[in-house]
N, C-alpha and C positions, 0 to 999 in steps of 0.2 A: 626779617630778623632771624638769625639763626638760635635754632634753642636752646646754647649756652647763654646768651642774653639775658633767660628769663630766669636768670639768677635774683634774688629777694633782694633788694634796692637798687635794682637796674631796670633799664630797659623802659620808664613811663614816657620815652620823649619827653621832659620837661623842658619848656623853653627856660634858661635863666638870663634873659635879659642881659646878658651885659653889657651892651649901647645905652642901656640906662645908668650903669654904674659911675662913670664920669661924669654924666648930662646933668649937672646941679638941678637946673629949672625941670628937666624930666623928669628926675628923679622926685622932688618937691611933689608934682602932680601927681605924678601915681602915688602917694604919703596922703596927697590928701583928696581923690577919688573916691566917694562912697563906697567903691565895688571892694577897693581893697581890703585883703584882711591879713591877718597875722598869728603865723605858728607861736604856741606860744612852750617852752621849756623849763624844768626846773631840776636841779641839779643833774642835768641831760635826761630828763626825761619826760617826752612830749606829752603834750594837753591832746586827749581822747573822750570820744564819748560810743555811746552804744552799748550791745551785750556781745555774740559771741561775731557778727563782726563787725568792725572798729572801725571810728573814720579819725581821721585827725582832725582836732576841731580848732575852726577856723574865725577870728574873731576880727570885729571891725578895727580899726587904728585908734579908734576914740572910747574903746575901752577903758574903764576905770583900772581895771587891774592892770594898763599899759604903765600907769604912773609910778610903779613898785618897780622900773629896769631902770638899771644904770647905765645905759648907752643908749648910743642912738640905732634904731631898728636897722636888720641887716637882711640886704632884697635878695631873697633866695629864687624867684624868679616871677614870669608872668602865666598865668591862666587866664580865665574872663578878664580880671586883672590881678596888676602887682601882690607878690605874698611876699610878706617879710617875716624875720622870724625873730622873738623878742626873747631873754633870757629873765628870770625873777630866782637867782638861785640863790638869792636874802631874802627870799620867805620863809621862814620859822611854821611850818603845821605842826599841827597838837603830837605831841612824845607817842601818844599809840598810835601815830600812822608811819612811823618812822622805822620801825623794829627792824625793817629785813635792809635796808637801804646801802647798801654798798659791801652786801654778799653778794657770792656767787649767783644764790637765786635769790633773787629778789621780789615777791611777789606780793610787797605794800602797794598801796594805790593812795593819793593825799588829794583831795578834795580842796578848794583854794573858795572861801566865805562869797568870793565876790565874783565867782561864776555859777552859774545856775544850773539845771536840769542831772544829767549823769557824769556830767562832764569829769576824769580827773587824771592826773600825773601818773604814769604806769613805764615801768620799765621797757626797752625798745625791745634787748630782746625777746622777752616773754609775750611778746602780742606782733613779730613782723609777719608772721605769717596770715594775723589778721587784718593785716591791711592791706587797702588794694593797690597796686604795682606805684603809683603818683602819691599815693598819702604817704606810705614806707619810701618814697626816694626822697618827698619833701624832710622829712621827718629824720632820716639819715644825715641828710644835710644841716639840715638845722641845728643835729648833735653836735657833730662834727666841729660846725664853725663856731656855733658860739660854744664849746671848748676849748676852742684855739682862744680863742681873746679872752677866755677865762683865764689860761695861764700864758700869756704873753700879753700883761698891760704894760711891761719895761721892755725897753729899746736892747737889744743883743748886742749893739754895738758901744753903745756910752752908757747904759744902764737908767736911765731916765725913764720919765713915763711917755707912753706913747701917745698916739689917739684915732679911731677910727677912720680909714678914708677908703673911698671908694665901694661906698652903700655895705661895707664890713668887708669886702675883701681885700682890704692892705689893712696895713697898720703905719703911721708914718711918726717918724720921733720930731717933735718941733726943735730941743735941743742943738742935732747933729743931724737933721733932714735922711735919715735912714730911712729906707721903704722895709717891710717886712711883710710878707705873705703866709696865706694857710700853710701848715704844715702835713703832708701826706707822709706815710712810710711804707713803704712798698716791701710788703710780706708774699714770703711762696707758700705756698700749701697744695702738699703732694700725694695724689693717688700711686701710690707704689706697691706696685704688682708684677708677681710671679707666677704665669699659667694661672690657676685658677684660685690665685688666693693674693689678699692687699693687704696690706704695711699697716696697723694702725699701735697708736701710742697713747697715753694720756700723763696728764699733769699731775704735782700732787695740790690736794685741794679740792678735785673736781669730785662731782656726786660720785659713789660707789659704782665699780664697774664700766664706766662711760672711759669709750676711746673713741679716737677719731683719726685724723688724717693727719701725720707729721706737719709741720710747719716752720718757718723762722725767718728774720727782715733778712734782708739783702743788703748787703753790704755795700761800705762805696765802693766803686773801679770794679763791681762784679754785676756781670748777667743773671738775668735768671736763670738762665741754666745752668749755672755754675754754681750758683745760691740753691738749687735743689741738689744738685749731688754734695754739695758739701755740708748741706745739715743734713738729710739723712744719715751723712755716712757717722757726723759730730755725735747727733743722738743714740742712732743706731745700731753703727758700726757696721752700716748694706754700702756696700757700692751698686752704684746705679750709673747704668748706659746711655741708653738714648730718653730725650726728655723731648716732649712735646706738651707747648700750651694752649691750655682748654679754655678758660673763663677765666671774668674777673669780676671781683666785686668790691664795690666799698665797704668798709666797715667801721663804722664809728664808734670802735669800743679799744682807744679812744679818737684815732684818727689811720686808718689804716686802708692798705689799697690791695687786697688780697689776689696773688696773682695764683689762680688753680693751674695745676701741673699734672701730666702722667707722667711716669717711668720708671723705666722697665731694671728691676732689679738684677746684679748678678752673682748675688750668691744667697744664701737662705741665713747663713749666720747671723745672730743677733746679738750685738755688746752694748746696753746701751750706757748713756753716760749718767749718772744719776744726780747729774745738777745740774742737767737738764730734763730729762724725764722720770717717771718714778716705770714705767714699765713699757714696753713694746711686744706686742705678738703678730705673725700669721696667720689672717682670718680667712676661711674659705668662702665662697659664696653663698652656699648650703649656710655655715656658719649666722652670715651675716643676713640672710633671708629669715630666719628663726629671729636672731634679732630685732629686726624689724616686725615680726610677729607677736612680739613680747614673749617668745620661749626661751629665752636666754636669760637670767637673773644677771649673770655674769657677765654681760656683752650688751651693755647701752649702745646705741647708735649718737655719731652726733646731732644739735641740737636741730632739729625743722627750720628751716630758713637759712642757714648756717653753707659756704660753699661747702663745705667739707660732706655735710649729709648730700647734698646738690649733687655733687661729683660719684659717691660712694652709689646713690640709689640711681644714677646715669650709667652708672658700670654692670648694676646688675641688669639692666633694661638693654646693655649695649647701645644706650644712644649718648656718646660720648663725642657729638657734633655741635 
């Protein structure tokens, strides 16, 4: 495996089964196999238990708290045996566990009556780094799909409801027999660098001082490499040369396929666009090593687990392989 790989929700070989996805009678058996268990989510964010590191906790099919989902489980793949992943995002916890829920940072945790021990709901990003390589890819996935079906229960084509097939990955309309599948979006995000210093921008919204690594989807009928020189230049006003791709990662915030990118700037001028970013600067390495030191007030790094920090502290190391 090469060490772009071991980007944060890649790289656990997880088998995902899909010769079970069709097999009705197969699929049936591993549903109701003792070994099997089940990721369990709530407004996308996985069931965990532990202190500082995290396992994703895995519970039998015959759980009581399975009877609060409204679909039928969705087989995220095989280990000793089948994991599926259930959704409860019409559970209602108590108002003070709720306060930070759908900031920026999010760092509520919501305790569910009818699970036991440490067990509780915690935002992905604030803990992927505390998982190990298989809990963070199950748990990515798990996001990911059951958000899909979260906002795609009508048929795109006659507007009807649809209904789960093939263990959650289609969706089929009885109406007008439309198939519809996951939806990914294939984003760039680019280390963009000049001799001894890289490209970084940030949003408005995000914590004080935090920049990262330019980014934006890809459009239809374009490359990626076409899709990094032309957001760069949209946000920033860099033209950029030669591009090469480094890594990829999923990202389930809300369904994204982040494709990491070098390349190589050719001018230093900065113009950015301001609805799309609120600033851009050239950071040197020196710069950014302070950074990472916590000497910088003014210069966050991005977030730990994040391609963007992956790629940024691969640049400082020169293992950009």
């Amino acid at each position: 495996m090469k060490h772009a790989e071991t980007v944060t929700f890649g790289g656990s070989g997880l088998d995902r089964a899909a010769h079970l996805r069709s097999d009705v009678g197969a699929l049936a058996a591993a549903m109701q196999d003792p070994a099997a268990r089940c990721v369990l989510t709530w407004q996308g964010k996985p069931l965990v238990q532990g202190t500082d590191d995290l396992a994703l906790t895995r519970l039998p099919m015959n759980h009581p708290v399975l009877a609060q989902t409204g679909e039928a489980p969705i087989l995220l793949g095989q280990e000793a045996a089948a994991v599926f992943a259930h959704d409860i995002s019409g559970w209602e916890p108590p108002a003070e566990e709720t306060g930070d829920v759908g900031k920026f940072i999010d760092n509520s945790e919501q305790s569910h009556p009818l699970i036991g021990g440490d067990a509780r709901f915690a935002e992905l990003r604030q803990i992927m780094t505390r998982l190990s390589p298989r809990d963070a890819e199950l748990a990515a996935t798990a996001k990911a799909i059951t958000g899909w079906h979260g906002t795609h229960g009508f048929c795109a084509k006659c507007g009807q409801p649809s209904v789960i097939h093939q263990a959650g990955w289609q969706r089929i309309c009885p109406a007008c027999g439309a198939h519809h599948f996951p939806r990914t979006d294939p984003v760039v995000i680019m280390l963009i660098t000049r001799g001894n210093r890289t490209l970084l921008g940030r949003s408005p919204g995000w914590p004080e001082g935090m920049y990262s690594c330019l980014a934006g989807f890809v459009e239809p009928g374009e490359t990626i490499e076409a899709a990094v020189r032309r957001e760069v230049f949209e946000e920033a006003g860099v033209r950029i040369g030669a591009v090469r791709y480094l890594s990829s990662q999923p990202w389930p915030f809300p369904a994204s396929l982040m494709f990491g990118c070098q390349g190589e700037a050719l001018d230093d001028d900065i113009n950015i666009d301001p609805a799309e970013i609120e600033d851009a600067r050239w950071v040197t390495r020196e710069d950014l090593i302070d950074a990472y030191s916590g000497a910088r007030s003014d210069l966050l790094p991005a977030r730990k687990g994040a391609i963007a920090h992956f790629l940024l502290r691969n640049w400082l190391a020169d293992r950009l392989d």
